[in-house]
N, CA, C and O atoms as a printed pandas DataFrame, in Angstrom:
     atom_number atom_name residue_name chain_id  residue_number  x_coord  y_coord  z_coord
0              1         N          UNK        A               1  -21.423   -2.976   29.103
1              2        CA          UNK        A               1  -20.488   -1.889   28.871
2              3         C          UNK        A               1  -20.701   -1.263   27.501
3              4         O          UNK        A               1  -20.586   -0.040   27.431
4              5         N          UNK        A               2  -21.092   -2.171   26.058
5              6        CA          UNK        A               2  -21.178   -1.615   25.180
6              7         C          UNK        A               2  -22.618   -1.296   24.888
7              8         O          UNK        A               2  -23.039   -0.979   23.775
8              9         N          UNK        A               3  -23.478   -1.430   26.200
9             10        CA          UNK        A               3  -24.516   -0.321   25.703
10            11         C          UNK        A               3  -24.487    0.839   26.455
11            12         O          UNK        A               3  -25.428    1.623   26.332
12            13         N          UNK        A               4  -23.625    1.077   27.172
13            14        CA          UNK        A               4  -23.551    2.501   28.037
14            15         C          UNK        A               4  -23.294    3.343   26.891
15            16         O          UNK        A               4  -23.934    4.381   26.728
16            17         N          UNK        A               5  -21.931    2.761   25.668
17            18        CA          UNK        A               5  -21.553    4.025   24.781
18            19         C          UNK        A               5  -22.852    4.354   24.151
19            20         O          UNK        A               5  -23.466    5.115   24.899
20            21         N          UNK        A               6  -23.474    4.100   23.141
21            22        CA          UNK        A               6  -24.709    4.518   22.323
22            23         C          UNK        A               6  -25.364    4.960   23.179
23            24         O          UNK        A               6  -25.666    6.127   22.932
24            25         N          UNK        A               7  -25.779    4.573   24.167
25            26        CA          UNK        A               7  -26.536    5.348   25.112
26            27         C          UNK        A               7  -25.926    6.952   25.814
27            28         O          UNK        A               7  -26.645    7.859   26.234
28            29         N          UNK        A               8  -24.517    6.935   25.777
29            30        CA          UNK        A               8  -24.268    7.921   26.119
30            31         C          UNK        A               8  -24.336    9.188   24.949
31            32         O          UNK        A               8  -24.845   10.301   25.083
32            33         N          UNK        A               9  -23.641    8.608   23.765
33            34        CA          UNK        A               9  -23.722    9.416   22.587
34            35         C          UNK        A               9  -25.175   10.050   22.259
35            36         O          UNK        A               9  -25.440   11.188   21.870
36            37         N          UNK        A              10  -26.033    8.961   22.538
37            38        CA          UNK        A              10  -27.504    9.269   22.348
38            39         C          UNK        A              10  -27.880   10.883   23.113
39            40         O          UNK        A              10  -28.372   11.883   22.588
40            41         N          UNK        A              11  -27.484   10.678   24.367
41            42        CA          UNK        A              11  -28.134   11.414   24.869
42            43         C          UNK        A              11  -26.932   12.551   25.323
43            44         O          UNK        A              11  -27.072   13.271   26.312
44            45         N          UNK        A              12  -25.629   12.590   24.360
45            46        CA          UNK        A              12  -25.095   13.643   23.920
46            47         C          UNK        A              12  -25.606   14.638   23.033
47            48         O          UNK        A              12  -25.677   15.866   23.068
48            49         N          UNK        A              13  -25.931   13.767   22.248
49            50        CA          UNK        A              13  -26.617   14.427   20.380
50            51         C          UNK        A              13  -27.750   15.221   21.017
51            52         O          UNK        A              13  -27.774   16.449   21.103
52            53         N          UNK        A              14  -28.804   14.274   21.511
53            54        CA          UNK        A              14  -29.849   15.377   22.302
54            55         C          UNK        A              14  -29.659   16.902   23.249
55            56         O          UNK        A              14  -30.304   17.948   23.326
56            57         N          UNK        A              15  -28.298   16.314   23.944
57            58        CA          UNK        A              15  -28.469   17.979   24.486
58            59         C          UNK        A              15  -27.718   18.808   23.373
59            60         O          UNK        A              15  -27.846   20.006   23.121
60            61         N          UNK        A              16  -27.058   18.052   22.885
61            62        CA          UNK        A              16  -26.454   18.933   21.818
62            63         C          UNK        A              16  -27.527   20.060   21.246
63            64         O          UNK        A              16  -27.735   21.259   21.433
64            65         N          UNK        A              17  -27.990   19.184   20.586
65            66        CA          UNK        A              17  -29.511   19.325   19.590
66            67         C          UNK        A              17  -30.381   20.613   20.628
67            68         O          UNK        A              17  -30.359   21.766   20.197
68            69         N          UNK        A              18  -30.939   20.393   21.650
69            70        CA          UNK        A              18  -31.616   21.183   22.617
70            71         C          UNK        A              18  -30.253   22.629   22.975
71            72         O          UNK        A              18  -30.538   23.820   23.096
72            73         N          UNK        A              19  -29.586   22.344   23.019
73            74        CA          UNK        A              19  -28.524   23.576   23.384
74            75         C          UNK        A              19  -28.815   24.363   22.034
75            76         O          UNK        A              19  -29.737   25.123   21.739
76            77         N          UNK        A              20  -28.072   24.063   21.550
77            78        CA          UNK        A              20  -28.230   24.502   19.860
78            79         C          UNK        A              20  -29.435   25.073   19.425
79            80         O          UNK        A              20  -29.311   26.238   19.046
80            81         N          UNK        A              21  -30.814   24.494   19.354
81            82        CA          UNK        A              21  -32.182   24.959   18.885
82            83         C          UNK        A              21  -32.152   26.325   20.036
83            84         O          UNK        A              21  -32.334   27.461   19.596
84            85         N          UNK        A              22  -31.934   26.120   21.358
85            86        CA          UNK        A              22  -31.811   27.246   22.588
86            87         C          UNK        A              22  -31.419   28.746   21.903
87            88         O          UNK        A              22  -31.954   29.803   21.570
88            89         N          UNK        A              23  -30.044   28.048   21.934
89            90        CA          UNK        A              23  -29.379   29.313   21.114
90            91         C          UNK        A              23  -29.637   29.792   19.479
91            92         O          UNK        A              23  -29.319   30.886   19.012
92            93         N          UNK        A              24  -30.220   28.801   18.834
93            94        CA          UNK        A              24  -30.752   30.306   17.665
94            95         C          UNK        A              24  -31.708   30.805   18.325
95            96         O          UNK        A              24  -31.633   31.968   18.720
96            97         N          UNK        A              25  -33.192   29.742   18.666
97            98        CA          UNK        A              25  -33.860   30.924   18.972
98            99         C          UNK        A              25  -33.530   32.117   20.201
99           100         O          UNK        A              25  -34.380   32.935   20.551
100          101         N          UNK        A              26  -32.602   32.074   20.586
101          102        CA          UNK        A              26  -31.761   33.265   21.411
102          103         C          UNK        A              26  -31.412   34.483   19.760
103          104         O          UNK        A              26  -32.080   35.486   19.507
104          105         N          UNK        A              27  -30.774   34.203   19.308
105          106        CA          UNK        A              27  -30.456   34.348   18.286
106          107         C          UNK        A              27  -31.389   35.157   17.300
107          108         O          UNK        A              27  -31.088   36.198   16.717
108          109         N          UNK        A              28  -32.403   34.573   17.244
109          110        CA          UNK        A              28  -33.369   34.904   16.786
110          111         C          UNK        A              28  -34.145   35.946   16.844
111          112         O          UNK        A              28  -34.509   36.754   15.990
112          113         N          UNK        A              29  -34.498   35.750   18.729
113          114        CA          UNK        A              29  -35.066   36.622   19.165
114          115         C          UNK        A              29  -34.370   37.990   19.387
115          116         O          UNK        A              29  -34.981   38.995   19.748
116          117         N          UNK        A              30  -32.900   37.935   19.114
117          118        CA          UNK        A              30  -31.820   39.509   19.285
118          119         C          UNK        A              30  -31.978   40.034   18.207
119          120         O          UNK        A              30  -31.799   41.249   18.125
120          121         N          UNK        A              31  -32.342   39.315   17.114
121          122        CA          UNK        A              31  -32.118   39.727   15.489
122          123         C          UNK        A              31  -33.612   39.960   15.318
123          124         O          UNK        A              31  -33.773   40.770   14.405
124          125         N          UNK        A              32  -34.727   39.576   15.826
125          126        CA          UNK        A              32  -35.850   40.237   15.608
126          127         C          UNK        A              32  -35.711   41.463   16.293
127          128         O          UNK        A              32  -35.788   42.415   15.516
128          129         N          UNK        A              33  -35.488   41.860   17.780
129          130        CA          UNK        A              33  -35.230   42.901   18.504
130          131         C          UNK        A              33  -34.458   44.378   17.715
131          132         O          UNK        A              33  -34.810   45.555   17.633
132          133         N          UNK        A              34  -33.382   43.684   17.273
133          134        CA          UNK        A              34  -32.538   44.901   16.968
134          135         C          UNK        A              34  -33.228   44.948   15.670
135          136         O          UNK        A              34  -33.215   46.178   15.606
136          137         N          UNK        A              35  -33.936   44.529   14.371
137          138        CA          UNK        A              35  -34.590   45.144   13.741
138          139         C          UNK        A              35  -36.065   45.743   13.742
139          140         O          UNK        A              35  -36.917   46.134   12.945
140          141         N          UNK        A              36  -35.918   45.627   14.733
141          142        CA          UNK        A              36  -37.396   46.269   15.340
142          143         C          UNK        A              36  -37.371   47.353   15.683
143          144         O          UNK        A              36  -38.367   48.068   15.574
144          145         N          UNK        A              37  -36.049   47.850   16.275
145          146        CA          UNK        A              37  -35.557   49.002   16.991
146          147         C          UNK        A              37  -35.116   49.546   15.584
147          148         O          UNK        A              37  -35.775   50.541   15.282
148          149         N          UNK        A              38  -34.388   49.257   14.839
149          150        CA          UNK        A              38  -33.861   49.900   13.815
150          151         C          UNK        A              38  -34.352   50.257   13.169
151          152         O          UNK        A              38  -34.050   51.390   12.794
152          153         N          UNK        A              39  -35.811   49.360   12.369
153          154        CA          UNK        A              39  -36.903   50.217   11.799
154          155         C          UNK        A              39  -37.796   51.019   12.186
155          156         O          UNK        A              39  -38.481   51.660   11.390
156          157         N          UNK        A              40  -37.950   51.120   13.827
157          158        CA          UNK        A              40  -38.633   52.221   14.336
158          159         C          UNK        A              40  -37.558   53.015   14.199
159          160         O          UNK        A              40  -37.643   53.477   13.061
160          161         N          UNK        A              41  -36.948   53.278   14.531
161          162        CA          UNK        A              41  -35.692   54.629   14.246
162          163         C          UNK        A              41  -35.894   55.257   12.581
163          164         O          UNK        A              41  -36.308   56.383   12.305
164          165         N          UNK        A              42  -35.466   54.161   11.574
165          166        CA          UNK        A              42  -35.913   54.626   10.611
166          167         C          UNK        A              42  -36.779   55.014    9.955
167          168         O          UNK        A              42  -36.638   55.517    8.840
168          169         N          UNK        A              43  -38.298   54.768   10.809
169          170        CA          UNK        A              43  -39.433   55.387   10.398
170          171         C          UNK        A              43  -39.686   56.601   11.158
171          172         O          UNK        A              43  -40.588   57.290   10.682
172          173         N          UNK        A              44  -39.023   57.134   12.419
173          174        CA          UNK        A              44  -39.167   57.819   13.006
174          175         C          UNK        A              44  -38.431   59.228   12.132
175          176         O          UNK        A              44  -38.837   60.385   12.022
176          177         N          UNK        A              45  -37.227   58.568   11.611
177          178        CA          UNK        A              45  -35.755   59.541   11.169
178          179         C          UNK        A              45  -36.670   59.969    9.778
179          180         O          UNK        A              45  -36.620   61.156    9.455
180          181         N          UNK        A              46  -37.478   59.063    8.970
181          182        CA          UNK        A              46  -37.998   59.567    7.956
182          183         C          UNK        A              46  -39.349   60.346    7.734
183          184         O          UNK        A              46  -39.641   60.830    6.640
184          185         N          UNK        A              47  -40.462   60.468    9.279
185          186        CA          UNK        A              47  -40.839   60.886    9.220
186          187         C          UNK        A              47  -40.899   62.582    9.220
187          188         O          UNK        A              47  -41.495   63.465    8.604
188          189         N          UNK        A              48  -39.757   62.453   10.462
189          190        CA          UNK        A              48  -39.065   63.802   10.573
190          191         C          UNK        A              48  -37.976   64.777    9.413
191          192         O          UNK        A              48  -37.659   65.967    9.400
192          193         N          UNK        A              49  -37.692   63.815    8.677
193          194        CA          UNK        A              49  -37.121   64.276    7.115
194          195         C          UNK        A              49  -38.148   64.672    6.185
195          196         O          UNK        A              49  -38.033   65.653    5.449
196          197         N          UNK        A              50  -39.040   63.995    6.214
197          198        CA          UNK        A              50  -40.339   64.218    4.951
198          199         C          UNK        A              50  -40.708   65.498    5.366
199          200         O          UNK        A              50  -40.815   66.366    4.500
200          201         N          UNK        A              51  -41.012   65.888    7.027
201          202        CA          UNK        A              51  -41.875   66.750    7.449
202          203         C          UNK        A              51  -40.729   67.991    7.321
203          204         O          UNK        A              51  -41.203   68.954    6.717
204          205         N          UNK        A              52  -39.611   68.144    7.665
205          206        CA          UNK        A              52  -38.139   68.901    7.413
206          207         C          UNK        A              52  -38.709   69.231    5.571
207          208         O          UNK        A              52  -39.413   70.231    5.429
208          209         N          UNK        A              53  -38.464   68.603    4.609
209          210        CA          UNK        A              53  -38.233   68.754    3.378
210          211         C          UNK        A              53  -39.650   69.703    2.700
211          212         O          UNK        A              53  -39.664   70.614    1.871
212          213         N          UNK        A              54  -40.836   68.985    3.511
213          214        CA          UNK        A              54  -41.765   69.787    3.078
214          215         C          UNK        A              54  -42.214   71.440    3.573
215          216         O          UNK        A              54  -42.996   72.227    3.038
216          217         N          UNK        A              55  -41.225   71.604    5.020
217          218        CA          UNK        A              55  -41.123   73.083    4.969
218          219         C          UNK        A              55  -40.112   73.605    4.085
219          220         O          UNK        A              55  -40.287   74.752    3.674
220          221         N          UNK        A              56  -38.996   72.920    3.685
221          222        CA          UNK        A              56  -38.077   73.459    3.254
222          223         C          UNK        A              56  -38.494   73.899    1.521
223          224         O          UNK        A              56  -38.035   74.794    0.812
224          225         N          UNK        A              57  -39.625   72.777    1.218
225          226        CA          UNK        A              57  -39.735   73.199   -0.350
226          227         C          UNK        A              57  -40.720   74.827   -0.395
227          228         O          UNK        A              57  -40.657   75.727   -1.233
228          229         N          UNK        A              58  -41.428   74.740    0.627
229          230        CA          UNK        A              58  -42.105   76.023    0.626
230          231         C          UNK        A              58  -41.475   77.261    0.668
231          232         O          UNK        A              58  -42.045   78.283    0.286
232          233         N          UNK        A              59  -40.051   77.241    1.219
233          234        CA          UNK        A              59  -38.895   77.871    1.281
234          235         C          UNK        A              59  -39.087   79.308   -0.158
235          236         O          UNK        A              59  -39.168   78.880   -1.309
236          237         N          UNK        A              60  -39.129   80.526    0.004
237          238        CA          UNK        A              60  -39.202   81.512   -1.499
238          239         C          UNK        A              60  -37.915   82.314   -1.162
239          240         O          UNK        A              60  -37.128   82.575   -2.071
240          241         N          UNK        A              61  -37.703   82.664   -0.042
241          242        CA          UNK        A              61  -36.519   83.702   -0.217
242          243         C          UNK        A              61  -35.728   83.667    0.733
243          244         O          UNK        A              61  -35.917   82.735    1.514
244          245         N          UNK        A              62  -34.902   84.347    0.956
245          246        CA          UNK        A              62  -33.731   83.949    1.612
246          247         C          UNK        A              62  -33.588   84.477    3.536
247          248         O          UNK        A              62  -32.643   84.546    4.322
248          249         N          UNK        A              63  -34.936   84.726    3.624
249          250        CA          UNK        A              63  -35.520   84.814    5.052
250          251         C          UNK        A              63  -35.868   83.617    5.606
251          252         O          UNK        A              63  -35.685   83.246    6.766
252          253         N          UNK        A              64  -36.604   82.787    4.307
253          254        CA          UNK        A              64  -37.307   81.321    4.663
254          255         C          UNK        A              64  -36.080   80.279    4.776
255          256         O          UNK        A              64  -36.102   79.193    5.355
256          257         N          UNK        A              65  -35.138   80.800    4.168
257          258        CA          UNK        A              65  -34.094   79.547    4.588
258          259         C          UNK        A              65  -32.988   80.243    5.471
259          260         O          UNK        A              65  -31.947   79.679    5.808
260          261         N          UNK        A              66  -33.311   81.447    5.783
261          262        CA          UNK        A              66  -32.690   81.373    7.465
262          263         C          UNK        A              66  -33.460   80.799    8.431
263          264         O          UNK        A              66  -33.039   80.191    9.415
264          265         N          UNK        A              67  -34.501   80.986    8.160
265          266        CA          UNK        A              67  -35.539   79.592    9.516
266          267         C          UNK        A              67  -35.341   78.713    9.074
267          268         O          UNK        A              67  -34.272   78.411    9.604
268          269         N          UNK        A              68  -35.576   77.964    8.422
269          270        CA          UNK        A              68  -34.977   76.451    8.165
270          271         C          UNK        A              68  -33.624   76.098    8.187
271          272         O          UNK        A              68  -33.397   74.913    8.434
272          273         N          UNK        A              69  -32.848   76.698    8.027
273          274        CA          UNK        A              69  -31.263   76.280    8.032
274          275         C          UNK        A              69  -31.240   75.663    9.806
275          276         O          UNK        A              69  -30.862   74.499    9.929
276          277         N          UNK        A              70  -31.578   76.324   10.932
277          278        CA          UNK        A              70  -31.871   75.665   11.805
278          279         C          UNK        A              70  -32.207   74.195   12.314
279          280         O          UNK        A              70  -31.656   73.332   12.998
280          281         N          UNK        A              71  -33.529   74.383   11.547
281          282        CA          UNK        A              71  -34.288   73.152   11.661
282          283         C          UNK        A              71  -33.245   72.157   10.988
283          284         O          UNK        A              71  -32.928   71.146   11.614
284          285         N          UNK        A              72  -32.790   72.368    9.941
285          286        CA          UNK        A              72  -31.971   71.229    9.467
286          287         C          UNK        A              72  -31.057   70.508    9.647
287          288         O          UNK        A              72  -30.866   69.332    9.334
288          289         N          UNK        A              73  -30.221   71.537   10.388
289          290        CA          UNK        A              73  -29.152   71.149   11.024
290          291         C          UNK        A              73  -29.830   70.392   12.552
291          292         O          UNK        A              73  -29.231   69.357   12.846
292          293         N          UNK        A              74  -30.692   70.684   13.284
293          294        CA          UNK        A              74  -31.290   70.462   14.722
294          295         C          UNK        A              74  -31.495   68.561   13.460
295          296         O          UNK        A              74  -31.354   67.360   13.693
296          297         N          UNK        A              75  -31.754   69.139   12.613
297          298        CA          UNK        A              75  -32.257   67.488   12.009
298          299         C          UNK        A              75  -31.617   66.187   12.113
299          300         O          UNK        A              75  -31.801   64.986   12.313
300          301         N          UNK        A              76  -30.502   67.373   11.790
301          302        CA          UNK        A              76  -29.146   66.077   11.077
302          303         C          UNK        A              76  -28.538   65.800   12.609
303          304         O          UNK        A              76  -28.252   64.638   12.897
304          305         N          UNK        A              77  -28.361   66.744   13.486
305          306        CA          UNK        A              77  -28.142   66.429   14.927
306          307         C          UNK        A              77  -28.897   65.477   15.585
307          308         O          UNK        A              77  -28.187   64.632   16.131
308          309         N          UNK        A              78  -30.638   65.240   15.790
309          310        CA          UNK        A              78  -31.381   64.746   16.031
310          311         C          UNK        A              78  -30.788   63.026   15.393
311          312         O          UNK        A              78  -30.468   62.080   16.114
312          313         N          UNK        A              79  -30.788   63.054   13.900
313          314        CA          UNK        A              79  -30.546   61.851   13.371
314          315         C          UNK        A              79  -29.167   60.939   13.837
315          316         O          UNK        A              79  -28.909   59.739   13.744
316          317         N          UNK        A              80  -28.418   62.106   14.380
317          318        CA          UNK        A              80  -27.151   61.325   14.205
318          319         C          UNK        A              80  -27.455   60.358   15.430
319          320         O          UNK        A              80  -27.530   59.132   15.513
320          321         N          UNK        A              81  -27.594   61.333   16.295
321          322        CA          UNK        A              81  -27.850   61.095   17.891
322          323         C          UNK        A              81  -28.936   59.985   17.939
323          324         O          UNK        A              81  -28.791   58.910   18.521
324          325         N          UNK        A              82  -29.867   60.316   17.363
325          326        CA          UNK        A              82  -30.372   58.709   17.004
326          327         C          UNK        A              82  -29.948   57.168   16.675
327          328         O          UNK        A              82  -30.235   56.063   17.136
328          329         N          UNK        A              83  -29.143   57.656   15.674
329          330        CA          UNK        A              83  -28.402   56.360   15.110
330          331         C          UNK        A              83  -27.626   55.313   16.320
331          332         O          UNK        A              83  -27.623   54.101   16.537
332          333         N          UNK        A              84  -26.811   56.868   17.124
333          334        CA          UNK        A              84  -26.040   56.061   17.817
334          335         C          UNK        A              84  -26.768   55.627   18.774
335          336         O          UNK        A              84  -26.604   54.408   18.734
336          337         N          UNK        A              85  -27.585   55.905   19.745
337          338        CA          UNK        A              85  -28.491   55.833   20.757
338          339         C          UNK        A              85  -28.994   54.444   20.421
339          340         O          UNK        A              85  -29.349   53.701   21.335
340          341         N          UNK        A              86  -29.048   54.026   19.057
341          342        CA          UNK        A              86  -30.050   52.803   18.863
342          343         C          UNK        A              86  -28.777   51.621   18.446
343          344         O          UNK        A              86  -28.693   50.515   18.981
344          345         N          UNK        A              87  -28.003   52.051   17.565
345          346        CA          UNK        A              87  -26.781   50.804   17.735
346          347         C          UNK        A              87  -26.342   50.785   18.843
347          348         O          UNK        A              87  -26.173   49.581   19.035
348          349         N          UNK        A              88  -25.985   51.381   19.866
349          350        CA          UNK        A              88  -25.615   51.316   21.389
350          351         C          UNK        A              88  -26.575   50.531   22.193
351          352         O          UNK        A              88  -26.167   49.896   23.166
352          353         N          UNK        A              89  -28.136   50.530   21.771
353          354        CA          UNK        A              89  -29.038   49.573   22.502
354          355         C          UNK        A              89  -29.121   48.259   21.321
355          356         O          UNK        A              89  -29.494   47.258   21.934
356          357         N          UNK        A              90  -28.972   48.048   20.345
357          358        CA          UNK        A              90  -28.219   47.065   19.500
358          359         C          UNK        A              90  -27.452   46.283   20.418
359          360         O          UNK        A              90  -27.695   45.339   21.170
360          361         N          UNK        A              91  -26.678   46.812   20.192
361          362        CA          UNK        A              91  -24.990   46.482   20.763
362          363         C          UNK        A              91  -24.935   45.502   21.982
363          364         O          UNK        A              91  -24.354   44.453   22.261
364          365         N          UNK        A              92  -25.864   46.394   22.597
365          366        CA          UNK        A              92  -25.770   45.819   24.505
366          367         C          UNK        A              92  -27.004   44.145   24.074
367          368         O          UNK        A              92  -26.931   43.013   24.554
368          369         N          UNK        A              93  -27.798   44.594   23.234
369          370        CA          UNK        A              93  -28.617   43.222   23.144
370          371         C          UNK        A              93  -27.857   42.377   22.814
371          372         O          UNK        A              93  -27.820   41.356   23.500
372          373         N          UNK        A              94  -26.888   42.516   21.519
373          374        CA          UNK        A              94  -26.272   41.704   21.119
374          375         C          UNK        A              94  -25.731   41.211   22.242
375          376         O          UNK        A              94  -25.970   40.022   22.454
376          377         N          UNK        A              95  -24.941   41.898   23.176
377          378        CA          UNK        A              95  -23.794   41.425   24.226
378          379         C          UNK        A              95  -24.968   40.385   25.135
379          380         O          UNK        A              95  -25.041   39.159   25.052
380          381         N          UNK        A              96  -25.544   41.002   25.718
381          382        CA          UNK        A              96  -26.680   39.713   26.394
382          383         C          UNK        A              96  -26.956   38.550   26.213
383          384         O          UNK        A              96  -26.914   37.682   27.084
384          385         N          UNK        A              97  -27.321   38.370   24.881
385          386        CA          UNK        A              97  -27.841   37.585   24.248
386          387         C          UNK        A              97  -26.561   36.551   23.977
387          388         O          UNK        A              97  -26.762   35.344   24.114
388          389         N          UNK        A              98  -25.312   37.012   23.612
389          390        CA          UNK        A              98  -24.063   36.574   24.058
390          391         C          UNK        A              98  -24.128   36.110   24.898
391          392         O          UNK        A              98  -24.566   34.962   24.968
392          393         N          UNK        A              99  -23.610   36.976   26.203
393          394        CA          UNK        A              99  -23.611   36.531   27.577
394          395         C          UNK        A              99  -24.517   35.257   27.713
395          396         O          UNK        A              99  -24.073   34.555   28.621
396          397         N          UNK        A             100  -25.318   34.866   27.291
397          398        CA          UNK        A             100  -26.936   33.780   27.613
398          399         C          UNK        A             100  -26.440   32.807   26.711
399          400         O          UNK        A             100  -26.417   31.704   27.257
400          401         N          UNK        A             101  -26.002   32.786   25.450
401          402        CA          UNK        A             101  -25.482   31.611   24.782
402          403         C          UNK        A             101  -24.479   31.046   25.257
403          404         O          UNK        A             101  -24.411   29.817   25.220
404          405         N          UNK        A             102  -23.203   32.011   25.957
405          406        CA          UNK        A             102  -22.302   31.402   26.458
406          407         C          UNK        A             102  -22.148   30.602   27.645
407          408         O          UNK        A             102  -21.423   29.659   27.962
408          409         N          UNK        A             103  -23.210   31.385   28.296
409          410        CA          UNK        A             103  -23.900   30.786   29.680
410          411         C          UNK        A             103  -23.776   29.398   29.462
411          412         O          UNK        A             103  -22.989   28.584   29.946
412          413         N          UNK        A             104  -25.420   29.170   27.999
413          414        CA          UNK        A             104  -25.431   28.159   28.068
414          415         C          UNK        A             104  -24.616   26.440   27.575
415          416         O          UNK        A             104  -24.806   25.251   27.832
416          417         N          UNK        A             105  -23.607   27.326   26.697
417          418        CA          UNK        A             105  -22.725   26.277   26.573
418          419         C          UNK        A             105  -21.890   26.315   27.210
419          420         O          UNK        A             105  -21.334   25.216   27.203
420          421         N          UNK        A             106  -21.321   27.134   27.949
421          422        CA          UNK        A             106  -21.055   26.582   29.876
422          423         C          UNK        A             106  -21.490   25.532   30.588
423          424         O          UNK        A             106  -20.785   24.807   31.291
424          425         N          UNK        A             107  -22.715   25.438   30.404
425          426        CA          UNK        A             107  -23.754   24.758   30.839
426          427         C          UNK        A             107  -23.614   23.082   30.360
427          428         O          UNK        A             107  -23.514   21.989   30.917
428          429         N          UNK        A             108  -23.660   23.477   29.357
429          430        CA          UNK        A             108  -23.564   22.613   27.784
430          431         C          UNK        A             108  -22.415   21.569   28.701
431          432         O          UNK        A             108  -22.628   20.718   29.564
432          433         N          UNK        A             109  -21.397   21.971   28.201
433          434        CA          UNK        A             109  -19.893   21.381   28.524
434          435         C          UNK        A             109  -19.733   20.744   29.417
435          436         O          UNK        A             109  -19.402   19.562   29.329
436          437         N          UNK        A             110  -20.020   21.662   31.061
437          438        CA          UNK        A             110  -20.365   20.833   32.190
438          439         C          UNK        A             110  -21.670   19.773   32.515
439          440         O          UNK        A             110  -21.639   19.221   33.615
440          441         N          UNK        A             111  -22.220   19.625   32.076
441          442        CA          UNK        A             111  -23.073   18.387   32.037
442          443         C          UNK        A             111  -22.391   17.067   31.484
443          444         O          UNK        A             111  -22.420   15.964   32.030
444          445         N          UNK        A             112  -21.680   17.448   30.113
445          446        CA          UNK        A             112  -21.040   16.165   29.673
446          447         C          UNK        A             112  -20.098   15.934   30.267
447          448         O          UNK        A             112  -20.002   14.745   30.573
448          449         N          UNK        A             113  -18.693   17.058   30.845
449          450        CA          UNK        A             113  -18.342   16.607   31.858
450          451         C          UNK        A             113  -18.453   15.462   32.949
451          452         O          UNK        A             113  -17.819   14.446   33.231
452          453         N          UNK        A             114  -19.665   16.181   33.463
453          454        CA          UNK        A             114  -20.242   15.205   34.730
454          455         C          UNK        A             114  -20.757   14.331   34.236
455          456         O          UNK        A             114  -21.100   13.563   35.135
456          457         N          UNK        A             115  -21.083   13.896   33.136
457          458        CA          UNK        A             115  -21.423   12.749   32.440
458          459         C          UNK        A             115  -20.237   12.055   32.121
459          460         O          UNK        A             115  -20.076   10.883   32.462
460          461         N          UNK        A             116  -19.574   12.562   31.624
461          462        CA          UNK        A             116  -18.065   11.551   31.527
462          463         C          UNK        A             116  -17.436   11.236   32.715
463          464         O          UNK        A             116  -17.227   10.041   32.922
464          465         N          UNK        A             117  -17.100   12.017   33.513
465          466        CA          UNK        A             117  -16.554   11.915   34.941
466          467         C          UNK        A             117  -17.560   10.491   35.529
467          468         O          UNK        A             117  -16.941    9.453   35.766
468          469         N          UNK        A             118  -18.974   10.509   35.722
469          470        CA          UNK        A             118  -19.462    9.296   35.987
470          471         C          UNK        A             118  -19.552    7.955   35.568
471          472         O          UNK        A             118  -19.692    6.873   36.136
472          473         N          UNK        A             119  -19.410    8.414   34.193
473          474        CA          UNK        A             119  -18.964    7.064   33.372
474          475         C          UNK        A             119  -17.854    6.582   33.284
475          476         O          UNK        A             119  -17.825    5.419   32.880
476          477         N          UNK        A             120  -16.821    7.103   33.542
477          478        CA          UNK        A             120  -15.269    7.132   33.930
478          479         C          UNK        A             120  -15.233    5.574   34.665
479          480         O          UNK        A             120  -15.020    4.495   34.111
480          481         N          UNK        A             121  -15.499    5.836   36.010
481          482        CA          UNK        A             121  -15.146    4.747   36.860
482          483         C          UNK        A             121  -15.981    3.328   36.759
483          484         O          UNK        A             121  -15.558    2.215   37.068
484          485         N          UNK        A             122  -17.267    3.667   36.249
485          486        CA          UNK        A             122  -18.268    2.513   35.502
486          487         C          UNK        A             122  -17.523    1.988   34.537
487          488         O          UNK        A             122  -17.417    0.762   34.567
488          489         N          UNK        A             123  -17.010    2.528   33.739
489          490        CA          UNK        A             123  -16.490    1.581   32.758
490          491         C          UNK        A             123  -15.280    1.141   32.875
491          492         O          UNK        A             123  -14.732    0.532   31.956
492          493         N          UNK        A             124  -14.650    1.411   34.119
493          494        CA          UNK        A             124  -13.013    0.907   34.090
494          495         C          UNK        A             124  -14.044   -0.633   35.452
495          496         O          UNK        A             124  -13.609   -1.785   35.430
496          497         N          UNK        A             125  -15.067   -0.327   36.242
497          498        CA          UNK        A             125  -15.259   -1.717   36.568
498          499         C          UNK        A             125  -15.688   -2.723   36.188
499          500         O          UNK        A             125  -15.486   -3.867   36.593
500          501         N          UNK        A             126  -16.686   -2.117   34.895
501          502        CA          UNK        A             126  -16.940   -3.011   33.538
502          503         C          UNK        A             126  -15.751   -3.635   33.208
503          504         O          UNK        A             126  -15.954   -4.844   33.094
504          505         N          UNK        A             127  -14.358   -3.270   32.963
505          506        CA          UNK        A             127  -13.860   -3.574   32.436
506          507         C          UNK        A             127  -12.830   -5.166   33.150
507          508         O          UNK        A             127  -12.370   -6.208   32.684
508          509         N          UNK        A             128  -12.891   -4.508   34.436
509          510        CA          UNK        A             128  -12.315   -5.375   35.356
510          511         C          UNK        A             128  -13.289   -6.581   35.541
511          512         O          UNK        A             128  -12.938   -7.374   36.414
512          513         N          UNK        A             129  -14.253   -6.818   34.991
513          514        CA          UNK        A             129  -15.107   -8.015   35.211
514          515         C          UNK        A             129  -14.743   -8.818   34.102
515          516         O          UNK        A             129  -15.262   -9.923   33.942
């Protein structure tokens, strides 16, 4: 009877341990994702600013920045709409990646469950001996 406990704890700690390592690299892999996405956005948002700024410096009179006043604004529209477009696909990774951790300590919980539930009646006939 008293080697069922250590043995059970044992091979608590382990799934523990395996759940856990699961979920950072879950973790991991959302937080590499969403900065991956975020710095393509921001290299995208800055390429299109550099290329914006360098018509705008060529800019002499006040014809040249009625064509550009356009573009700039189409810019800042472009950017915004960006931003959100990409925290919104952020967002939903994050939620997934959620959804999958919670899964798995769902998972998690019910195993020891059914691990306790079986050991339950083993050790009350251990005990009766």
């Amino acid at each position: 009877m008293y080697e069922q406990i250590p043995n059970q704890i044992l091979s608590f700690g382990k799934q523990a341990f395996e759940a856990s390592f699961k979920a950072q690299h879950l973790m991991l892999e959302n937080f590499e994702r969403v900065v991956g996405m975020q710095m393509k956005s921001f290299e995208d948002r800055m390429n299109a600013t550099v290329a914006f700024m360098g018509e705008a410096v060529e800019v002499r009179d006040a014809d040249g920045a009625k064509t550009v006043w356009p573009k700039g604004v189409a810019l800042i529209k472009e950017t915004g709409e960006q931003i959100f477009s990409v925290n919104q696909e952020a967002m939903n990774a994050s939620l997934k990646t959620s959804e999958t951790i919670g899964q798995l300590v769902k998972t998690q919980l019910e195993a020891v469950n059914d691990s306790v539930v079986k050991a339950a009646p083993a050790a009350k006939t251990a005990r009766a001996k």
